[in-house]
Backbone bond lengths (Angstrom), bond angles and torsions (degrees), N, CA, C in turn:
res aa  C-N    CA-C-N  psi(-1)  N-CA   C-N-CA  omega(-1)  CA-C   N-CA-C  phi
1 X - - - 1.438 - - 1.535 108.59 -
2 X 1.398 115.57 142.90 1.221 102.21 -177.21 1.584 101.88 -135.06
3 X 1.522 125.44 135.22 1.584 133.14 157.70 1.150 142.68 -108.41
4 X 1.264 118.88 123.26 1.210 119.20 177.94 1.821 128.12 -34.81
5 X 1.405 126.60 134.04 1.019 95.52 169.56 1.847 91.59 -148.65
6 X 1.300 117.41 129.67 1.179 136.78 169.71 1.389 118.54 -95.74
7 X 1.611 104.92 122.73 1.381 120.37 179.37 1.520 117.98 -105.54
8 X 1.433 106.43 127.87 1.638 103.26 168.42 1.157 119.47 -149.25
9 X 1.355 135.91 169.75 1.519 121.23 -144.42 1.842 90.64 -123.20
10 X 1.123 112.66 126.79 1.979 125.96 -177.65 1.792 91.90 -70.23
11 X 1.349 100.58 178.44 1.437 103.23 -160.20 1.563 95.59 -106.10
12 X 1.053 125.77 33.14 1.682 133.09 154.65 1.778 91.15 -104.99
13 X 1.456 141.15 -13.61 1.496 140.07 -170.07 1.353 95.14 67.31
14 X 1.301 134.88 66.04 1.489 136.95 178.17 1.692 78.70 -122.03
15 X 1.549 107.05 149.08 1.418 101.80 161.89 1.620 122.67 -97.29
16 X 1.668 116.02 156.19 1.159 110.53 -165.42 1.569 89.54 -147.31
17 X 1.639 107.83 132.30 1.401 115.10 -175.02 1.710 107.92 -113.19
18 X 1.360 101.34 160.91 1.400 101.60 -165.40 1.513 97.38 -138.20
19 X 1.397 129.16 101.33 1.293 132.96 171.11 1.829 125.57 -98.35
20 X 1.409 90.40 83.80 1.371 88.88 177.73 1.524 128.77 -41.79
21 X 1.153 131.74 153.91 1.597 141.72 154.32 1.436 120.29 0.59
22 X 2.172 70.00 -104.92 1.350 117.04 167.22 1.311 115.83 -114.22
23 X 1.895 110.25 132.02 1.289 129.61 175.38 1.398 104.03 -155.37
24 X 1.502 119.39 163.41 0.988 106.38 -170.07 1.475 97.16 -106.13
25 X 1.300 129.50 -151.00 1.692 109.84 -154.80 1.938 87.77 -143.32
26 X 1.028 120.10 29.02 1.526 125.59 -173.98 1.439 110.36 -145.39
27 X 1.370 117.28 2.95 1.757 116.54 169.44 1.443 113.64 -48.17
28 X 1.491 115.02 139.48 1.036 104.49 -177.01 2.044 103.67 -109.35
29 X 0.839 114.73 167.96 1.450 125.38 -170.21 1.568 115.49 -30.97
30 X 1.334 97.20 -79.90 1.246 96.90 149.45 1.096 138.72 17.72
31 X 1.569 116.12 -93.13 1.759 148.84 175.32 1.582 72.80 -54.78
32 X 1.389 129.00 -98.95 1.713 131.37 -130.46 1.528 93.51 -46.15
33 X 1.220 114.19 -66.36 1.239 116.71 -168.64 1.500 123.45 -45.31
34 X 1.311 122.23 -47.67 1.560 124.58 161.60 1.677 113.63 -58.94
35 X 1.434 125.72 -14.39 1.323 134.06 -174.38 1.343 89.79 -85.29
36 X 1.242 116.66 -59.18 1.515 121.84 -167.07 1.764 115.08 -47.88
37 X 1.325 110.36 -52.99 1.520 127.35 179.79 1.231 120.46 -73.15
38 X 1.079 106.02 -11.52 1.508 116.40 157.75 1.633 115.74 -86.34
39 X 1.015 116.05 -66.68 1.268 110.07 176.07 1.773 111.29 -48.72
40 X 1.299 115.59 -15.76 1.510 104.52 -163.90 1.766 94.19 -91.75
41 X 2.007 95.10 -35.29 1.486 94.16 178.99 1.931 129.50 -71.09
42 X 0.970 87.45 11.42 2.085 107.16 179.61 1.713 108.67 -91.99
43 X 1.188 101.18 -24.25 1.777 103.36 173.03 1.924 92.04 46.05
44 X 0.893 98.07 60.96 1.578 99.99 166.70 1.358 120.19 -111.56
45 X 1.084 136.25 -10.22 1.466 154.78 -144.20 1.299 99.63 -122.84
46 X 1.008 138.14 104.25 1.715 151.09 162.10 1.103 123.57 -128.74
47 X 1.394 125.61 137.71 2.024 130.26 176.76 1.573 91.49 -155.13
48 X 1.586 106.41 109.85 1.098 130.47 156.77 1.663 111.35 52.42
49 X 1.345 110.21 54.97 1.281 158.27 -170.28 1.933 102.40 46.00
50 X 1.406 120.21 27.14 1.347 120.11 140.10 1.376 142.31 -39.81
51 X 0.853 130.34 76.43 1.662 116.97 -157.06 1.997 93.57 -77.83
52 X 1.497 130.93 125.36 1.407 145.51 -105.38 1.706 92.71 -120.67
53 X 1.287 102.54 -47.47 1.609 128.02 -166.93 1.435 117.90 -90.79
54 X 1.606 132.31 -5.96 1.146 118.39 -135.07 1.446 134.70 -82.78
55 X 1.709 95.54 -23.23 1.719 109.89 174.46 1.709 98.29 -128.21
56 X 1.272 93.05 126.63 1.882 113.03 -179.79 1.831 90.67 -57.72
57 X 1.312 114.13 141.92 1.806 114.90 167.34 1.495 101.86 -116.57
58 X 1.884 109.46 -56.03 1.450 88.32 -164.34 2.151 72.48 -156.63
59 X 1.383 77.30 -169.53 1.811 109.27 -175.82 1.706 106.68 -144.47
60 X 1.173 131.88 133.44 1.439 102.10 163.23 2.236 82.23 -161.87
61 X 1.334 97.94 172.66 1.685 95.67 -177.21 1.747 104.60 -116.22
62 X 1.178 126.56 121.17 1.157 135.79 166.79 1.689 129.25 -80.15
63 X 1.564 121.34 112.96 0.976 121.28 -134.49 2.206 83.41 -115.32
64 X 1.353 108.25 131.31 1.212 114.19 166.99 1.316 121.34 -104.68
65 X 1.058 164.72 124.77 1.432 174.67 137.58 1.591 101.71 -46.56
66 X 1.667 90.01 123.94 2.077 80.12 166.65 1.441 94.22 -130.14
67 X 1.516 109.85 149.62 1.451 126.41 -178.85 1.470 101.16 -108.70
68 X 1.361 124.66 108.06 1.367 115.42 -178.40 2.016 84.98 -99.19
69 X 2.115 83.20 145.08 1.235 109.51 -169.59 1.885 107.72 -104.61
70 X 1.405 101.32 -50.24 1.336 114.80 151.63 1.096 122.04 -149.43
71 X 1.579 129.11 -177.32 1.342 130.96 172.91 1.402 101.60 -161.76
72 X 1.538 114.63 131.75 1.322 122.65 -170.53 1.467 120.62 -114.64
């Protein structure tokens, strides 16, 4: 299984990740990256006057492996 996970740095430069839902697992740069700058450009994201989203860092897809042992 694989998830998206988008990184961007809050305006203290703390990092803050954003793992969507649903994505599909073949976006190419491009797409994330214009997804990303948008979401950063909406200034919607605030915690205790942090603004959450503010500089895009990275994109990359995290891939889990499951070993099924049994199932009944």
């Amino acid at each position: 299984m694989k998830k998206l996970r988008m990184t961007f740095l809050d305006s203290e430069g703390k990092r803050r990740n954003l793992d969507p839902r649903l994505a599909a697992d073949n976006l190419p740069e491009l797409t994330v990256r214009d997804c990303m700058n948008v979401l950063r450009d909406l200034n919607l994201f605030e915690k205790d006057d942090v603004k959450l989203y503010e500089q895009v860092k990275e994109a990359k897809y995290i891939e889990t492996i499951e070993t099924p042992i049994f199932e009944d």
